[in-house]
C-alpha positions in Angstrom: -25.4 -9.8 42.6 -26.6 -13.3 43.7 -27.6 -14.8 40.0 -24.2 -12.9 39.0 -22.5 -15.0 42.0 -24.2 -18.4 40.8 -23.1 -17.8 36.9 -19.5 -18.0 37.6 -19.1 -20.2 40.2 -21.3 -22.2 37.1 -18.9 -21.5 34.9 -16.4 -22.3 37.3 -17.4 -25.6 37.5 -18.8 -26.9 33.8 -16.2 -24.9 32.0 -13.3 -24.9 34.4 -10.7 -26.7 31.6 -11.8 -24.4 28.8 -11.4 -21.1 30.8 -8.1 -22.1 31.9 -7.1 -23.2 28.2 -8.3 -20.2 27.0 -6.4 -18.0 29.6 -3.3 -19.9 28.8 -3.2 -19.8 24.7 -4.2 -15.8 25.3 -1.1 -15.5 27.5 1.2 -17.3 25.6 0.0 -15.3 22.6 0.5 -12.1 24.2 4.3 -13.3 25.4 5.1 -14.3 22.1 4.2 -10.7 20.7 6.4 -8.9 23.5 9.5 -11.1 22.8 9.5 -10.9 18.8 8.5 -6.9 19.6 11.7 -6.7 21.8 14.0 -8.5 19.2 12.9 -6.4 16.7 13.1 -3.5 18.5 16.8 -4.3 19.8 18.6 -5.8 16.4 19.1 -2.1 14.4 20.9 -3.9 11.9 17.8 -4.7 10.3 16.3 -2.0 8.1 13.1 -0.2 9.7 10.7 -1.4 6.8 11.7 -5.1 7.2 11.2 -4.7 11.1 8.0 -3.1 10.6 7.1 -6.0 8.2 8.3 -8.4 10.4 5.8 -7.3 13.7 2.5 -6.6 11.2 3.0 -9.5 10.0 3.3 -11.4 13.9 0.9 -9.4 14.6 -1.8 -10.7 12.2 -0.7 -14.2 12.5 -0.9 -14.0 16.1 -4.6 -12.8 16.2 -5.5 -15.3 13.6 -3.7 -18.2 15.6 -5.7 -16.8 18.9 -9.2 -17.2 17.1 -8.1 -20.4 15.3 -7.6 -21.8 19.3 -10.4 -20.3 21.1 -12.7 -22.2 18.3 -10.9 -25.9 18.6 -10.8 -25.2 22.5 -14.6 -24.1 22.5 -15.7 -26.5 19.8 -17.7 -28.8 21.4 -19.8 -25.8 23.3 -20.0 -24.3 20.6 -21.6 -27.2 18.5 -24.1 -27.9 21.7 -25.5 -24.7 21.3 -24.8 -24.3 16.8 -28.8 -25.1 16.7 -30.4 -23.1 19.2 -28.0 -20.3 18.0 -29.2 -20.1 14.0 -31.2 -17.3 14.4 -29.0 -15.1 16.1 -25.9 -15.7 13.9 -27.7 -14.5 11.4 -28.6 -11.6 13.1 -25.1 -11.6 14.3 -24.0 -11.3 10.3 -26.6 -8.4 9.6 -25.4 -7.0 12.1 -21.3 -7.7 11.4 -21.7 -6.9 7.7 -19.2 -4.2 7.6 -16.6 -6.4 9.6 -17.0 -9.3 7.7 -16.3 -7.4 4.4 -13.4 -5.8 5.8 -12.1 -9.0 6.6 -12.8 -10.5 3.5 -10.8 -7.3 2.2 -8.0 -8.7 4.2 -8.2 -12.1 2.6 -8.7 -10.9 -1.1 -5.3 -8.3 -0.8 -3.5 -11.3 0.6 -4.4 -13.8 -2.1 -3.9 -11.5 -5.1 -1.1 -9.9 -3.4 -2.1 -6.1 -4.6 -0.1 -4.2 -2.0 2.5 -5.4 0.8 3.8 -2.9 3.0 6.0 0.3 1.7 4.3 0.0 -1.6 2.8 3.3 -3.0 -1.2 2.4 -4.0 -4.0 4.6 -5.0 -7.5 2.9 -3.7 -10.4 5.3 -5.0 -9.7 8.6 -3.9 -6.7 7.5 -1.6 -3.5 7.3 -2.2 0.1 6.9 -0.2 2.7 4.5 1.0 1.5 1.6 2.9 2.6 1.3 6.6 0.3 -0.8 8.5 -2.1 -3.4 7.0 -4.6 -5.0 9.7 -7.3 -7.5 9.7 -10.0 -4.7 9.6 -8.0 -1.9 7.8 -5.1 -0.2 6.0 -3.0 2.8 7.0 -1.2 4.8 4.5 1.0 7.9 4.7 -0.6 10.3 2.3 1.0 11.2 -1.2 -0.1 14.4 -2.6 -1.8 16.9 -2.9 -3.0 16.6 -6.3 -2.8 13.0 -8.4 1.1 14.0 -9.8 2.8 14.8 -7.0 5.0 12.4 -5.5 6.0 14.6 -1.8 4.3 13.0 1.6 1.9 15.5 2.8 2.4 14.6 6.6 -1.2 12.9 7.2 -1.4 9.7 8.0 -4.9 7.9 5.9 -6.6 4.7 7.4 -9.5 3.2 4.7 -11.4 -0.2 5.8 -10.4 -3.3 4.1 -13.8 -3.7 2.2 -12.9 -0.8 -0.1 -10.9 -3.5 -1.7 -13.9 -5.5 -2.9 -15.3 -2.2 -4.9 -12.3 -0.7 -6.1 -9.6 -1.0 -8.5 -6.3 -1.3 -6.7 -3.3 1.0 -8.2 0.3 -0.1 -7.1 2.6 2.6 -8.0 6.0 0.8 -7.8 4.8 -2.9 -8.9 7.9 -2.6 -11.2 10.4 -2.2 -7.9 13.1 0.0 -7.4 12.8 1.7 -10.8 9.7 2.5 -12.3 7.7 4.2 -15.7 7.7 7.7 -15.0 5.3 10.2 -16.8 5.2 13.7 -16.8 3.3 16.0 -18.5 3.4 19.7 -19.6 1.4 21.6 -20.8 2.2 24.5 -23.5 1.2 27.2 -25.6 1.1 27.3 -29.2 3.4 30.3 -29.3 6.3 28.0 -28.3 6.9 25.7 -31.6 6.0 22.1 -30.7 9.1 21.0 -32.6 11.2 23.3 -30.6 9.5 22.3 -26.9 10.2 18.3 -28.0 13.6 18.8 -28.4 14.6 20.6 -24.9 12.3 18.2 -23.2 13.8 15.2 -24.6 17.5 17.2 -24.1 16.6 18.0 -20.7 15.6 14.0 -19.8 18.3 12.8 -21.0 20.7 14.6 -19.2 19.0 13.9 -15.5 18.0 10.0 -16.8 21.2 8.9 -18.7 23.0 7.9 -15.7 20.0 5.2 -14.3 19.4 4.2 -18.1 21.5 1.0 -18.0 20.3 0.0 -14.1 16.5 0.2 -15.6 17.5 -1.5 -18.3 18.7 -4.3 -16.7 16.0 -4.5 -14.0 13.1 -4.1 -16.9 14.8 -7.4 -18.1 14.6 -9.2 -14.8 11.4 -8.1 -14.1 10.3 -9.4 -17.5 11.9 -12.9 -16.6 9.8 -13.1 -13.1 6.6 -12.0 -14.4 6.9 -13.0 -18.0 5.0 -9.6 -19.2 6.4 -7.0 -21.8 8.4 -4.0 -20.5 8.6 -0.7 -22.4 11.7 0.7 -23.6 13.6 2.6 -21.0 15.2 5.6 -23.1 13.1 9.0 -22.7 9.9 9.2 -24.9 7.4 12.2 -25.5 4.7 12.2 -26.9 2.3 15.0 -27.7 -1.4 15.9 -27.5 -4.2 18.9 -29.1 -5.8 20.3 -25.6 -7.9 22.9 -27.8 -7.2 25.9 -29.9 -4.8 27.4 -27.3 -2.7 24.8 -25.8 -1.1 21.0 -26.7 0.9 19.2 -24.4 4.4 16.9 -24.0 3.4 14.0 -22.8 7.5 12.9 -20.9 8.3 9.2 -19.7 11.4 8.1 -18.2 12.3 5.3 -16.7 14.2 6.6 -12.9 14.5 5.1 -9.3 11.3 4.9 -7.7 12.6 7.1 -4.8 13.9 9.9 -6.9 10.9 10.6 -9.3 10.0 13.8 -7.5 13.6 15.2 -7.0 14.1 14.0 -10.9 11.1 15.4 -12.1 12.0 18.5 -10.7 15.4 18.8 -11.9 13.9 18.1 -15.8 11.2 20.5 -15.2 13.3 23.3 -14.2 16.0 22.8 -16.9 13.2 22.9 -19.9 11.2 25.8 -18.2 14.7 28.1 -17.9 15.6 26.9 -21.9 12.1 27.2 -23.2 11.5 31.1 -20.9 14.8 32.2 -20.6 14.6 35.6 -18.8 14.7 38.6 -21.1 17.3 41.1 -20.3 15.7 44.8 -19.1 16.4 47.2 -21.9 
């Protein structure tokens, strides 16, 4: 208790102005975080995405500004004691692996831009709509179950940043608010490929012709501001051999981002009721 006594009043006395420094950039920091989290809290005007945005994004700069300040107000120490202190930093970096890659995660998604927040991104075997992206770690709402569905399943996924160094990064909506839609169906050979093609393509363009000319006209602008080729926005099928028993439509549309399960729905059900229609009881 004694040697414990005699280390702070040490402290106390070499390190009196850095302490208090310290104390003061961690409370201003914190105060800074409760205003901006009250203002965003209080103006409902803004949309709940943009005000989510808005405190991640504080939030991150915050932390980074804190450990920025703690270093320039500690520098000097710190360099006193850089030499002495070799062999345990790196021990310190065996032993911080993991953190550091996550943070270099952090710094790779932000300077490649792969994913901001509410985009929909599949990272290995993850995949959902991004609603919280930390130093350490991302958080997504879960899309699923399977690969083609497009409902939330109500399970929130949190995958460190690091993943990000080893994987592939897909972002479901890079085109925006309307997006390349594919759908496919497979069928048996006892429906007439020729015959399936046509209510497919009758059935898309009866649910798609109304966001044609939107998609049209955002495929352009997105061309302009990325300078890449867009693909045609009218319904398309294709068709592929599975084996001997089955081939299947291969559908893409071009719909709102936030309608592609209600859409795909709607086409599905139209073709299956034309291409089964119920057979009357004799």
């Amino acid at each position: 208790m004694q040697d414990l006594l005699e280390l702070i009043h040490q402290l106390r006395t070499d390190y009196s102005h850095e302490i208090v420094r310290s104390l003061m950039l961690v409370a201003v920091l914190l105060l800074i975080r409760v205003v901006v989290g009250r203002i965003l809290s209080s103006n409902v005007s803004v949309p709940v995405e943009e005000r989510r945005r808005w405190s991640i994004s504080t939030r991150n700069f915050l932390f980074i500004s804190g450990l920025a300040g703690i270093g320039m107000i500690w520098a000097n120490e710190l360099q006193t004691i850089a030499v002495s202190m070799l062999a345990f930093a790196a021990a310190l970096i065996l032993a911080t692996k993991e953190l550091i890659l996550c943070v270099s995660g952090f710094v790779v998604r932000h300077a490649s831009n792969s994913y901001s927040l509410g985009d929909h991104i599949e990272v290995g075997s993850i995949r959902g709509r991004v609603v919280d992206i930390g130093l350490l770690s991302t958080t997504v709402m879960e899309i699923g179950p399977q690969h083609n569905a497009h409902q939330m399943t109500g399970r929130a996924l949190t995958f460190p940043n690091s993943l990000l160094l080893s994987n592939a990064v897909i972002r479901e909506n890079y085109m925006g608010d309307y997006v390349m839609h594919i759908i496919n169906i497979p069928m048996g050979y006892h429906i007439p490929p020729s015959r399936a093609q046509r209510l497919l393509l009758e059935a898309a363009e009866q649910h798609c012709q109304q966001h044609v000319e939107a998609a049209r006209e955002h495929m352009e602008r997105m061309a302009e501001r990325y300078l890449v080729d867009t693909p045609s926005v009218e319904p398309r099928i294709g068709m592929q051999a599975v084996d001997e028993k089955r081939y299947q439509l291969i559908l893409r549309i071009a719909i709102p981002a936030k309608e592609r399960q209600r859409i795909e729905q709607a086409i599905i059900h139209q073709f299956m009721e034309q291409c089964y229609p119920d057979i009357p009881a004799k």
